[in-house]
N, C-alpha and C positions, 0 to 999 in steps of 0.2 A: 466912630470912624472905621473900626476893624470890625464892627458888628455880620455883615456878609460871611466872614473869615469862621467865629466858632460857635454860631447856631447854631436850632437844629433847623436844619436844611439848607444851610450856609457852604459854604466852597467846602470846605472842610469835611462837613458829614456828608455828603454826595460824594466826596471822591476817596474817603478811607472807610468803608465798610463796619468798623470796629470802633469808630467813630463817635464818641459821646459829650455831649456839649456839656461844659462845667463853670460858671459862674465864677471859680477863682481864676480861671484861663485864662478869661474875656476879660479880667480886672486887671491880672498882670500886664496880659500887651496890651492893652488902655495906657497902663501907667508908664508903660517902655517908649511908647509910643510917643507921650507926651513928653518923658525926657529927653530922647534923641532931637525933638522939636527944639525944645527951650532950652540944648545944650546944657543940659545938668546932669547931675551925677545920680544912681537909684541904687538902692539896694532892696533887694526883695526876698523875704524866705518864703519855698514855695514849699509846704507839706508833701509827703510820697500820693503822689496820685494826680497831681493839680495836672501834670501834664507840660512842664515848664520850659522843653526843650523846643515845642511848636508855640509855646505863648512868647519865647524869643524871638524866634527863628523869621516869626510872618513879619512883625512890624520893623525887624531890623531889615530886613531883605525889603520891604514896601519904601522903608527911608531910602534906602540904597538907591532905590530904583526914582524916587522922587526927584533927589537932592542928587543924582548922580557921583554920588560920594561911595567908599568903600571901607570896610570893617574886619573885624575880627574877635573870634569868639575863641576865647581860650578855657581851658579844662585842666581839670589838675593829673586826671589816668588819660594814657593811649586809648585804651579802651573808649572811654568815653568821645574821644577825638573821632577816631574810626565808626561807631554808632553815626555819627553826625554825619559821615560824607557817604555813608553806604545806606543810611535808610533815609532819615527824617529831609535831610535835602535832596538827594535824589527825588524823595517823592514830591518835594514842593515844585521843583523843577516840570516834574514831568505833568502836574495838574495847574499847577497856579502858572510858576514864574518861569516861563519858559525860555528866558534868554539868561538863566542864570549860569553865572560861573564862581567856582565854589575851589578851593585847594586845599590839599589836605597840607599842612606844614612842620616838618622834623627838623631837629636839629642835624647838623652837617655830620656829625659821627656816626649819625641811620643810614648813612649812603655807605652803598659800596664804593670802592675808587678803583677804578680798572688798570691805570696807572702804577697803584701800590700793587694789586695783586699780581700783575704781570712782576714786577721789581722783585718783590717775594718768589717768586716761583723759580724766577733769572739767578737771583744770588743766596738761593737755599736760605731764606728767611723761615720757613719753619723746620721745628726738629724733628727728626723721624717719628716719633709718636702720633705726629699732627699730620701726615700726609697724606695718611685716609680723608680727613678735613678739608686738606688742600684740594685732591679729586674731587670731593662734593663740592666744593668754591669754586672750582673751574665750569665744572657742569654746568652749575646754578647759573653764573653769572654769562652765560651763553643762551640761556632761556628766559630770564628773571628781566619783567616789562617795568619794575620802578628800582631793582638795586636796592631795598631795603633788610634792613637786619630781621625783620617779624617774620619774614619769608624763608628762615631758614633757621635749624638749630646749630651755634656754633659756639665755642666757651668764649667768651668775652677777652681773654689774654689774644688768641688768635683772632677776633674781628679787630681789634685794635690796629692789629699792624697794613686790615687790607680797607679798614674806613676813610673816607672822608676829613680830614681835618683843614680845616681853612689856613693856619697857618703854612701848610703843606700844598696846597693845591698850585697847580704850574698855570691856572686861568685856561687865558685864550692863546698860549704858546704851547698847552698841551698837547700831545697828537691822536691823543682821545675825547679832546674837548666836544665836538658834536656827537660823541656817544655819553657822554657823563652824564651820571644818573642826575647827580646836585644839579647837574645845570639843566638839564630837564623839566626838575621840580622847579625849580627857580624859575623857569620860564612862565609853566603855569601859574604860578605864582602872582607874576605881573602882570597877569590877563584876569587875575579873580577879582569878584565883588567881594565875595567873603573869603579870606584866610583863616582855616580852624588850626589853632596852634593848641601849645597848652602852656602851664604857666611858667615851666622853666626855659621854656626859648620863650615866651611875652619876656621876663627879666634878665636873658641874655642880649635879648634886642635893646634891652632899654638901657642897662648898664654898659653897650659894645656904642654908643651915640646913636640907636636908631638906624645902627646901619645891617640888621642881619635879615629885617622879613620888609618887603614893599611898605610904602606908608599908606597909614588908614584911617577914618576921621573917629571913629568910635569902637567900642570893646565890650564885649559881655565876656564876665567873666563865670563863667558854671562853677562847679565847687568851690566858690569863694572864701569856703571857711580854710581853704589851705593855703591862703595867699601870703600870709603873716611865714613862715615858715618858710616856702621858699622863700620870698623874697631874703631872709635874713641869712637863705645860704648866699645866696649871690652878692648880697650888700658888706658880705664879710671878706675875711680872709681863712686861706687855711693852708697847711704845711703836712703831708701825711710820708711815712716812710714809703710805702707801696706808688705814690706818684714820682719819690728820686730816683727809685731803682729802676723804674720805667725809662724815663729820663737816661740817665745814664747807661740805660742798657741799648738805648735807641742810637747812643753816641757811638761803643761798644762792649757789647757784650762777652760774658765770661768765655762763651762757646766760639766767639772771634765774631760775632755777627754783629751788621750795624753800619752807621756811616760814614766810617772814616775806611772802614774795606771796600767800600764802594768808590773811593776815590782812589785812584791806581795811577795817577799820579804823582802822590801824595810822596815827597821822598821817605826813606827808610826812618832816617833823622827824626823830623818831623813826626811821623808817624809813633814814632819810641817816645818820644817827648810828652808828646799829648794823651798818649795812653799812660807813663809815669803820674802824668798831674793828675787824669780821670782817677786812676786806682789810690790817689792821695784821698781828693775828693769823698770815694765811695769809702774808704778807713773812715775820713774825719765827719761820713755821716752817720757811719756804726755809732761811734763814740758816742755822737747826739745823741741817737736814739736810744742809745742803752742805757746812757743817764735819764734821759727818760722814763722810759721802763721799768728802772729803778724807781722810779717815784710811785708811779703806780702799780694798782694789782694787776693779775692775770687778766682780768676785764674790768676797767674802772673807770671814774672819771674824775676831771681835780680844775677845781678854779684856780687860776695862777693870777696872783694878787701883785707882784710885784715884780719889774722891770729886771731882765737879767736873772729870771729865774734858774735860769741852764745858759752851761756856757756854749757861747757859740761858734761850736769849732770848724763851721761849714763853711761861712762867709770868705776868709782869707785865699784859703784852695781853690774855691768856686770864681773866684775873684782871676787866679791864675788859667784856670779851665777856659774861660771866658775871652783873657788875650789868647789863649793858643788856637781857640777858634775862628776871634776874631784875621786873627794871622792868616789860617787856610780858607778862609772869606776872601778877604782880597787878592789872596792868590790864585784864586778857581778864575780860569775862562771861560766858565759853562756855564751860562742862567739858567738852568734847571739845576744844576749844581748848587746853586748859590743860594736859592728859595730853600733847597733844604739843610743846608747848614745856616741860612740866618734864622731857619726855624728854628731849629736847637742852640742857637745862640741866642735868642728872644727869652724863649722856657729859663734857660741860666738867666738871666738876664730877670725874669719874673719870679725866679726860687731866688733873689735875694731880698728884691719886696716884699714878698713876701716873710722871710724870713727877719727881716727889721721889724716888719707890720707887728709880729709876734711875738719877739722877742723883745723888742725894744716900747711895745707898746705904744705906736705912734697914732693909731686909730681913735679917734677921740668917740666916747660913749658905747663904748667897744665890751661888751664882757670877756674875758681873753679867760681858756678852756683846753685841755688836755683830753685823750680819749684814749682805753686799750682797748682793743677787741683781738682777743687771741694776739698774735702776730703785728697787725695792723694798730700802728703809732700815728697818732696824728694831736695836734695844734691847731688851735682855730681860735677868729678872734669874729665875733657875733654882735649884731648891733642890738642895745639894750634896746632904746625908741626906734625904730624903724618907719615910724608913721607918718613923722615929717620927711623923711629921702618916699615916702612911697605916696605922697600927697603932690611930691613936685612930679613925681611919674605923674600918676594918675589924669594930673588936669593937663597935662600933654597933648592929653585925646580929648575933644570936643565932649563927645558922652562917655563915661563907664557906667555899666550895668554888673549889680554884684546880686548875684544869685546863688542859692542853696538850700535844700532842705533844711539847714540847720545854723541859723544866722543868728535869733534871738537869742537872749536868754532872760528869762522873768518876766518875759511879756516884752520888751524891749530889747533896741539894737544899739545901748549905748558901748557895751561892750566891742564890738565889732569896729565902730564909729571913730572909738579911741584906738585902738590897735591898729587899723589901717586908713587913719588921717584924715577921715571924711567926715568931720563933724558939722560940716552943713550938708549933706547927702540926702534927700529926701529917701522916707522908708517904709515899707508897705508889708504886711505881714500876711500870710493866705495858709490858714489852715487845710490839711488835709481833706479829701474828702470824701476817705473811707469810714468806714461807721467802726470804729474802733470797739465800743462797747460790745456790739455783736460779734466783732469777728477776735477779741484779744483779750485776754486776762493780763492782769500785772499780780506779782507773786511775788509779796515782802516778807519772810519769815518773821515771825516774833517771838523765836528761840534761839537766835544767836547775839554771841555777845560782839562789841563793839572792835572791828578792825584796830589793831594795836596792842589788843591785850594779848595774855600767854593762851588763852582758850582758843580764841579766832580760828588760824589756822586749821586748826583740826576738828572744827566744828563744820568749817569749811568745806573742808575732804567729802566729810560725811554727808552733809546737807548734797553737795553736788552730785555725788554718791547717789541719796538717795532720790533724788529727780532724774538721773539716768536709766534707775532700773525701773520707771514711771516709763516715760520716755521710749525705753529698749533703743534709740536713734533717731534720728534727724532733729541732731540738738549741735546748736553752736555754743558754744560755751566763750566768754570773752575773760582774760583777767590783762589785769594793772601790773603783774609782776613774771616774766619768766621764769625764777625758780619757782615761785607759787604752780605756775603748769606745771612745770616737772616734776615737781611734788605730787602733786595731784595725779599724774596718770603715772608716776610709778605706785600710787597706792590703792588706785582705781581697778578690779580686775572683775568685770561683769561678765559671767557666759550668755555669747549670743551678739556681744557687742564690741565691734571693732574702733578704737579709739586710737584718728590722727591727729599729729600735733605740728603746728607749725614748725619747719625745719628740719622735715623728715625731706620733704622736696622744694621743688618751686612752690608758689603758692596755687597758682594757673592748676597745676594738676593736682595739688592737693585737695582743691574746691570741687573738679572736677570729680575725684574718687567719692566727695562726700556725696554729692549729687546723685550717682550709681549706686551707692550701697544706701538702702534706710536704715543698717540695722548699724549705723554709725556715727558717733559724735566727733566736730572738731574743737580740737582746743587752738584757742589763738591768743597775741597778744598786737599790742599796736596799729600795723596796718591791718587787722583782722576786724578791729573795730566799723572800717568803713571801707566801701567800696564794695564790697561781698552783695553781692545781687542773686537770691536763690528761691524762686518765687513757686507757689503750689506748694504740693503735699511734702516736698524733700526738705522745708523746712519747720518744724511744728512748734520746737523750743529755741530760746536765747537765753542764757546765764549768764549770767552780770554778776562778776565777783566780788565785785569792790568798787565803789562812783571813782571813775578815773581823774581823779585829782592828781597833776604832775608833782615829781617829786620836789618839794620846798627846795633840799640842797645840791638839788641837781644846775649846774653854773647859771645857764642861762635862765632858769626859772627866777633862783636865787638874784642874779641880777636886776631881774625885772621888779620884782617885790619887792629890793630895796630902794629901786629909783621912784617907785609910787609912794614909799612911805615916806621918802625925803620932799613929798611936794607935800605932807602932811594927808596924804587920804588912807584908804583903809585897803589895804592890799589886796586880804581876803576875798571879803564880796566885791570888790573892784573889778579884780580879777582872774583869781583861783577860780571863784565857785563859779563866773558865767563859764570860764574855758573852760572847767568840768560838766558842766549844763553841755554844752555843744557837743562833747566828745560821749555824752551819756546818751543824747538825743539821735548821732550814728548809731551807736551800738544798739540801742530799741527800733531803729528803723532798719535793722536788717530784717525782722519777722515778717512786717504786713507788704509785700510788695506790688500786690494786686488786689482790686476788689471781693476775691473769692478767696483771699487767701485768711486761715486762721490759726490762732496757737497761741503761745505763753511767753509771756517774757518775766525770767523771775529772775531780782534784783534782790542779792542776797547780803547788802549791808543794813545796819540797822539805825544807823545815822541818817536815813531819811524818815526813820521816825522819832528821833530818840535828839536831833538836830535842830535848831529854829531854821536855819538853810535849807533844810529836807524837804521843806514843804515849795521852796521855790524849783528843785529838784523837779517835784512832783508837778506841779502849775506850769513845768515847758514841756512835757509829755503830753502826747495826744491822750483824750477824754477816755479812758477806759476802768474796766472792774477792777477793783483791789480787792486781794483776797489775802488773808494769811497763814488758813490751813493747806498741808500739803494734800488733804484726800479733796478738796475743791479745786485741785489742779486733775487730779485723776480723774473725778467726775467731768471734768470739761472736753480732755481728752476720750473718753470713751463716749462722751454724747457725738463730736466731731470725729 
């Protein structure tokens, strides 16, 4: 049916130049095709190359246009969002589908609000330090054709006070309403065929009743292996110090700023009273938190097993905070007044369910979790199974399409299937269709001893060590643990060779520096594993420290593997080693990004050989050399 579409000499290669017809392409949207038809559900892993963003893109848009119905294709990076309305549809647009209408779709706190930042600027909402900021805000937002945060560099404390927030918005009484950015996007919005969202507004829409993006009959979702994650932020609850202090400081601030100085009606009385309760409030959530804190370390994390772990000395005051608002609620005459004090009476109002949710445990199949980071206290309570709340989403929409280079593991998608609820989902698997042999080594030493012992470590060093000074640069290096980097490049000191590590900046410019300089490796951990797109010669090596198996006693892990082994299955191969398969299968797929692109990926545990697991390891990797000596990595290097 799509056969016209990716021939060769088909719509397709006549109108992109670059153009190369691929047999996993034409199978994929085949299969998209016939799911959207027969309203079923697909999952598909497409290998780097297959081209999976045009083998979506034609036959959802061809449905569109059939069935006069409308869609949406969510992503798990902005990044990827943005690709999508600035190349790949545009150019369908402008050769195929000419009547197409496409939206790019953000969450309400991407907008500017012209409203807040006029209000800001009126009652000295930022602090002297911030009003170089504030001038670049006024500028901006005088020029700036969507109002969005990408368009500007600004610290996140200060966009807060001049976004977007729905609870906050004055609608159609505002007197900015026909200049608002939101409502501009929104408009466009309800005029698209396709809405390109990404995954955490698809699950703010779905958890808010469907009420936050236009409705739509079907969904592809692109990096599907990051679905399980968020969805279990959203499907949870969570309690952090850094959002009460927000909160409270939006009520009023230490510096006197805030909402209750905005109401100059407000008697003296009144005013004393409510800031009395507020400064109770902010004492009895110190207290919280520093029992807390007490619990854990400097940066730690703690399963909390049982009801009433900490006492909860927030509830009672906040309780008080709550009448004294609701009080200057029905005394205001102002309904712009009144939207933003029932906003901040709502937020109290949701820091106490919160605060039950967590404390009192009321969340059933909930793994309940503590977290330090520096400063930054939080609580959270996490859904163990998430597969049945994400199966009653999912069959919502007529079709879902789940798509990702990295959906298998072992040849199979039973892994995936169980994790996000789709165990009748039809499923279609399309290898790459780079020639990996010619263009990739894989590099498994077989002189280091086994991850966990007292040698490891410093074998580690060494070995990395010595494939850098191989290398001299354009090497990623990936590991499973932050002090392991640290370690690492405080003991690494190569002339010639400039070594950045995650956390020296954003990540956007650290990718970039690595890009500019060859004579540099990055080190990374976590989000370094995927997403990192560095194609040609600026990338030659990948270092694979350790198979990223998640930590056993980290909560929510912990929780998982204990509710699999209460149904009697095997936790392990169930589901440690596929989710270490998938996150291993990112990490090797940052090397080969193009046809012409070649180099090494060397994987320096020995548990893929020394493992009966190792070998399924091995069998979800594309078809490539295995070598063990390191002068067989030098010779490959100096022949390319």
């Amino acid at each position: 049916m799509l056969n016209n579409f990716f021939t060769s000499g088909g719509i397709l290669s006549k109108t992109l130049q670059t153009y190369e017809p691929r047999p996993e392409q034409q199978e994929m949207a085949d299969a998209i095709d016939k799911a959207l038809r027969a309203e079923r559900h697909l999952i598909v892993e497409a290998g780097t190359g297959v081209g999976k963003s045009l083998a979506y893109l034609v036959p959802l848009i061809k449905w569109i246009f059939d069935e006069d119905k409308t869609a949406a294709v969510s992503t798990y990076t902005k990044a990827l969002q943005r690709q999508l309305v600035e190349k790949e549809l545009p150019f369908l647009k402008e050769h195929v589908f000419k009547d197409l209408r496409f939206a790019l779709c953000f969450g309400s706190e991407n907008y500017l609000c012209v409203r807040r930042l006029k209000q800001s600027k009126k009652f000295g909402l930022f602090d002297i330090p911030d009003m170089q900021d504030m001038d670049t805000l006024l500028k901006w937002a005088n020029v700036t054709e969507t109002g969005l945060r990408s368009e500007i560099d600004i610290k996140p404390g200060l966009w807060h006070k001049v976004c977007r927030e729905s609870d906050l918005c004055h609608g159609n009484i505002c007197k900015h309403y026909r200049k608002c950015f939101y409502q501009k996007a929104k408009a466009v919005e309800r005029q698209a065929h396709i809405l390109v969202t990404n995954h955490h507004l698809f699950f703010a829409h779905a958890v808010s009743g469907y009420n936050v993006l236009p409705p739509f009959s079907a969904v592809v979702f692109d990096e599907a292996h990051e679905l399980e994650g968020v969805a279990s932020d959203y499907l949870g609850a969570e309690l952090s110090n850094y959002t009460l202090t927000r909160l409270f400081d939006s009520i009023l601030s230490r510096n006197g700023r805030g909402l209750l100085t905005r109401l100059k009606w407000l008697p003296e009385n009144d005013f004393a009273n409510c800031n009395a309760v507020l400064n109770m409030v902010r004492l009895q959530a110190n207290i919280f938190f520093d029992e807390l804190a007490g619990k854990l370390e400097k940066s730690g994390v703690m399963r909390i097993y049982e009801k009433n772990f900490i006492n909860d000395t927030i509830s009672e005051p906040l309780k008080s905070l709550i009448n004294e608002l609701n009080n200057i609620y029905h005394a205001s005459g102002d309904e712009n007044e009144k939207i933003e004090i029932l906003a901040v009476l709502n937020r109290c109002k949701g820091v106490l369910v919160s605060l039950e949710a967590v404390i009192m445990q009321t969340l059933e199949e909930h793994v309940y979790w503590a977290e330090r980071d520096e400063k930054r206290l939080k609580i959270s309570a996490t859904p163990v199974k998430p597969a049945g709340l994400l199966k009653e989403i999912f069959d919502n929409m007529d079709t879902a399409v789940f798509t990702s280079a990295t959906l298998a593991a072992n040849g199979n998608f039973n892994y995936i299937k169980e994790r996000l609820g789709l165990r009748e989902a039809e499923a279609l698997l399309l290898k790459s269709p780079f020639n990996y042999k010619e263009q990739s080594l894989l590099y498994i030493p077989s002189d280091l001893s086994a991850p966990g012992t007292k040698e490891f470590e410093e074998q580690l060093i060494a070995k990395i060590k010595e494939i850098l000074e191989i290398t001299k640069g354009r090497t990623l290096v990936l590991f499973t643990s932050y002090n392991t980097l640290e370690k690492t490049y405080a003991e690494i000191n190569i002339e010639g060779l400039r070594i950045l590590r995650q956390g020296e900046t954003d990540s956007y410019r650290l990718i970039e520096r690595f890009k500019q300089d060859n004579n540099s490796a990055l080190f990374g951990t976590n989000t370094f594993w995927q997403g990192i797109d560095v194609p040609g010669d600026d990338l030659q090596c990948v270092i694979i420290a350790k198979l990223p198996f998640a930590v056993p006693g980290e909560p929510v892990t912990e929780a998982r593997i204990e509710a699999i082994q209460k149904e009697g299955r095997q936790a392990f191969s169930e589901y440690q080693v596929p989710q270490a398969i998938i996150l291993l299968k990112q990490g090797f797929g940052r090397l080969i990004r193009t046809k012409t692109d070649k180099g090494i990926v060397a994987i320096l545990d020995s548990r893929l050989r020394t493992k009966g697991y190792g070998m399924q390891f091995l069998k979800s990797l594309p078809e490539c050399r295995v070598i063990t000596a390191i002068d067989d990595m030098r010779d490959f290097l100096i022949k390319y």
